[in-house]
N, C-alpha and C positions, 0 to 999 in steps of 0.2 A: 937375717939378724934375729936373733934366739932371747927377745925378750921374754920374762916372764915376770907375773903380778902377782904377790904375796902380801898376806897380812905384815905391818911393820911389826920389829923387835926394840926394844930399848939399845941395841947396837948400831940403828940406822940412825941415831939424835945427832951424830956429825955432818951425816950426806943431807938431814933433812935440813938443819941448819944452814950448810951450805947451799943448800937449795932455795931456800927463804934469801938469803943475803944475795946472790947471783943472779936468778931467776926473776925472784918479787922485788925486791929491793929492801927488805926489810932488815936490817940489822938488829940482832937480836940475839942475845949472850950463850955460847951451849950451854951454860948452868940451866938459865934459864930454858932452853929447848930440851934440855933431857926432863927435867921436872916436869912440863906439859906435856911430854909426851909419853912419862911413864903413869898420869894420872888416865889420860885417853886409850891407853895400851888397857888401864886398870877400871875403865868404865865402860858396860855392856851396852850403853845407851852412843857410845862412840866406834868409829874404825878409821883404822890408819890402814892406807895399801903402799906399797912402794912397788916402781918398776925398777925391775932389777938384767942389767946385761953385762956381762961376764966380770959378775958376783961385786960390780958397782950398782952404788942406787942413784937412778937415772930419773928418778920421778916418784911423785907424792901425792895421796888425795888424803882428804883430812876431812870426815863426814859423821854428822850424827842426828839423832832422831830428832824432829821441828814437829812439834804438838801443839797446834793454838785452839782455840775454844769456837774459832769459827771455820774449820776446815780437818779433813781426815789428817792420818797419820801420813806425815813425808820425811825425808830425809833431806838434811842441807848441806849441802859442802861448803865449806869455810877454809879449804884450801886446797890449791893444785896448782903444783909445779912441775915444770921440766926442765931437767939439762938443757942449755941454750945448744949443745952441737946435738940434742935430740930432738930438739923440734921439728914438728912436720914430718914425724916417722913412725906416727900413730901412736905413740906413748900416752898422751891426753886422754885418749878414746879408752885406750885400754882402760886405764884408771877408771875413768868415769864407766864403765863397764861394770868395771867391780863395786862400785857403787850402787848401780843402778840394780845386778842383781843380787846385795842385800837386800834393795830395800825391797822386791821382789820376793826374795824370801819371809819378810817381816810382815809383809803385808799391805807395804806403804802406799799410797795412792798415785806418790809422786815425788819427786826428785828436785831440788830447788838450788838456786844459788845466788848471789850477789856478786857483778863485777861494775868495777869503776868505770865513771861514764868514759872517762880516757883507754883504755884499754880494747880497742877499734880490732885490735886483732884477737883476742880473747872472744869477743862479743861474736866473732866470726866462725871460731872456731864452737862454741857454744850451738849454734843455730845449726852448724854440719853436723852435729850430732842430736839435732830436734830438739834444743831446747827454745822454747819462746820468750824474745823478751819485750814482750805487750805492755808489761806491766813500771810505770817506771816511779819511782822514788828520791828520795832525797833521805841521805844517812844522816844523822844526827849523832853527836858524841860530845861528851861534857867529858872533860882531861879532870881525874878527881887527885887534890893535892893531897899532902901530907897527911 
C-alpha cells in the first residue's frame, strides 16, 4: 500500500471536512473548513499534512507552534484523523511523523497533544508512538454568545 504524506492544499478542505464529520464526529460547515484551512495553509506558525493513497486523502494532522513562558518551544496537534477503513495501517504514525520532524527541524523541544479522557483507543495509539500521558487535566470552555 503506496501511502504517501504531503503538505495539505486548499483542494483537500472536502476530504478534510469529511474526515472531521466521519472520523471525529464533528460536524462542521465546508464554508466553514475551507476558511480555517486556507488561513492555516497561510500561517507559518501552522502545518496541515494529509495522507494521501491513490490520489484520496486518507488522513490529516493539523499542528502548530505552543510557546508558553514556562517551557521551550513545542509543537501541538490540534488535530488527526483517519479514514475509518485506514485505521491500523500506520497512517496515524505517519502523520504524526511529519509532525514530529517539523518540529525537529524548528528546533522544537517537544511534540504535545490533547485527547479526550473517552477516547481509550487514541490514548493507545498515542503511547505506541512514545507519547506520555503523565500529565492529566481538565478542559474548560466558556460557549461565547452573540
Amino acid at each position: 500500500m503506496e501511502i504517501t504524506v504531503r503538505q495539505a492544499v486548499i483542494e483537500d478542505a472536502l476530504a478534510i471536512q469529511k474526515l472531521n464529520a466521519d472520523s471525529l464526529h464533528y460536524e462542521y460547515p465546508l464554508e466553514s473548513t475551507l476558511t480555517k484551512l486556507r488561513a492555516a495553509l497561510e500561517n507559518e506558525r501552522m502545518r496541515v499534512y494529509v495522507a494521501v493513497y491513490k490520489n484520496e486523502v486518507i488522513g490529516y494532522v493539523h499542528a502548530q507552534d505552543y510557546d508558553v513562558l514556562y517551557a521551550g518551544h513545542c509543537k501541538d496537534v490540534l488535530g488527526l484523523a483517519t479514514a475509518k477503513k485506514c485505521q491500523r495501517m500506520g497512517v496515524g504514525t505517519m502523520l504524526m511523523n511529519a509532525v514530529e520532524a517539523w518540529a525537529k527541524e524548528t528546533g522544537a523541544d517537544c511534540v504535545r497533544l490533547v485527547s479526550g479522557a473517552g477516547r481509550t483507543e487514541a490514548h493507545q495509539f498515542y503511547r505506541a508512538c512514545g507519547y506520555d500521558g503523565g500529565k492529566q487535566q481538565i478542559n474548560f470552555k466558556k460557549q461565547l454568545g452573540d
